[in-house]
GUVEXMAR-326860 format. One record per residue: x, y, z of N, C-alpha, C, O in turn. Coordinates in pm, whole numbers, plus 50000, padded with zeros to 5 digits. Layout:
BEGIN
XYZXYZXYZXYZ
...
***
This chain:
BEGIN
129595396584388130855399584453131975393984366131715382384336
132775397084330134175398284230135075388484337134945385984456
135745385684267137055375384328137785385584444137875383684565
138255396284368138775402884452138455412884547139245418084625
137245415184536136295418584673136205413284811136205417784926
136115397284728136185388084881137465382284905137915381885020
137945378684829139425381384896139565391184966140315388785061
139145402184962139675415685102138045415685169137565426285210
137405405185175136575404485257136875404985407138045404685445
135705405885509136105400285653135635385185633134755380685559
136665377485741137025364585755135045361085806134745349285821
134375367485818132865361085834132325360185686132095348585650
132145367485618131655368385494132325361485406131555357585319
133955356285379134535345385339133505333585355133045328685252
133135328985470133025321385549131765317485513131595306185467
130365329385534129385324585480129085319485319128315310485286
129995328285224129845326385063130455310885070130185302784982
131135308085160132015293885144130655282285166130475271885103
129695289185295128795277585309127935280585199127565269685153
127385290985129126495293485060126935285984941126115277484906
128085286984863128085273484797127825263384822126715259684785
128865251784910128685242884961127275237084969127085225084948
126235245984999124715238785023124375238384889123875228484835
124775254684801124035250684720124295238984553123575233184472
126085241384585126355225184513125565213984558125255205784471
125135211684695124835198284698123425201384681122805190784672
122885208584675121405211284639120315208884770119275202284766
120885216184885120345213484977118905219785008119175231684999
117705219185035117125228585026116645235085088116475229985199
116015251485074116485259785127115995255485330116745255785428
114375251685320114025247785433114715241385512114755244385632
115475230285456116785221885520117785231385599118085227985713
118405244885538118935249285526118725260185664119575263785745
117685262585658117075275385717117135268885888117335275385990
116875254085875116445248686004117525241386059117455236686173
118645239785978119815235886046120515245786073121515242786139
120395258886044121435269386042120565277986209121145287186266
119275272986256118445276686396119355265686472119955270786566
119575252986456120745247286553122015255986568122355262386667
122515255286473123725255886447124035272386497125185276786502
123135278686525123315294586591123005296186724123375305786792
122055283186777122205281886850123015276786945123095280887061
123875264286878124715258886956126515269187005127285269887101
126315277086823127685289386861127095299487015127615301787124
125865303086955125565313287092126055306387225126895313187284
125625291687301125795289687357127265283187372127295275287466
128425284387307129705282487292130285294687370130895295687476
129775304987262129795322187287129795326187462130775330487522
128285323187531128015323687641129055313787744129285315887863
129475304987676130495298187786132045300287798132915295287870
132045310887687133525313887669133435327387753134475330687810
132485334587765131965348687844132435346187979133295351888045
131455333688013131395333488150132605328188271132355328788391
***
């Protein structure tokens, strides 16, 4: 993806390339990665569900 691709990205895909660095500067790995991101979808879903209801 080109600079200026994501610059006219949507504000989600900004967002993920932003974490997708971030982990992978710090060299996180991927398993780490995979199993904090099952919290972390879980805890938005249930954010999600309380803003619904």
């Amino acid at each position: 993806m080109t600079q200026k691709t994501l610059e006219s990205a949507p504000e989600h895909i900004k967002l993920a390339v932003d974490l997708i660095m971030l982990l992978e500067q710090n060299e996180v790995p991927a398993e780490q990665v995979l199993a904090a991101l099952e919290i972390v979808q879980a805890d938005f879903t249930n954010k999600l569900d309380s803003e619904v209801s």
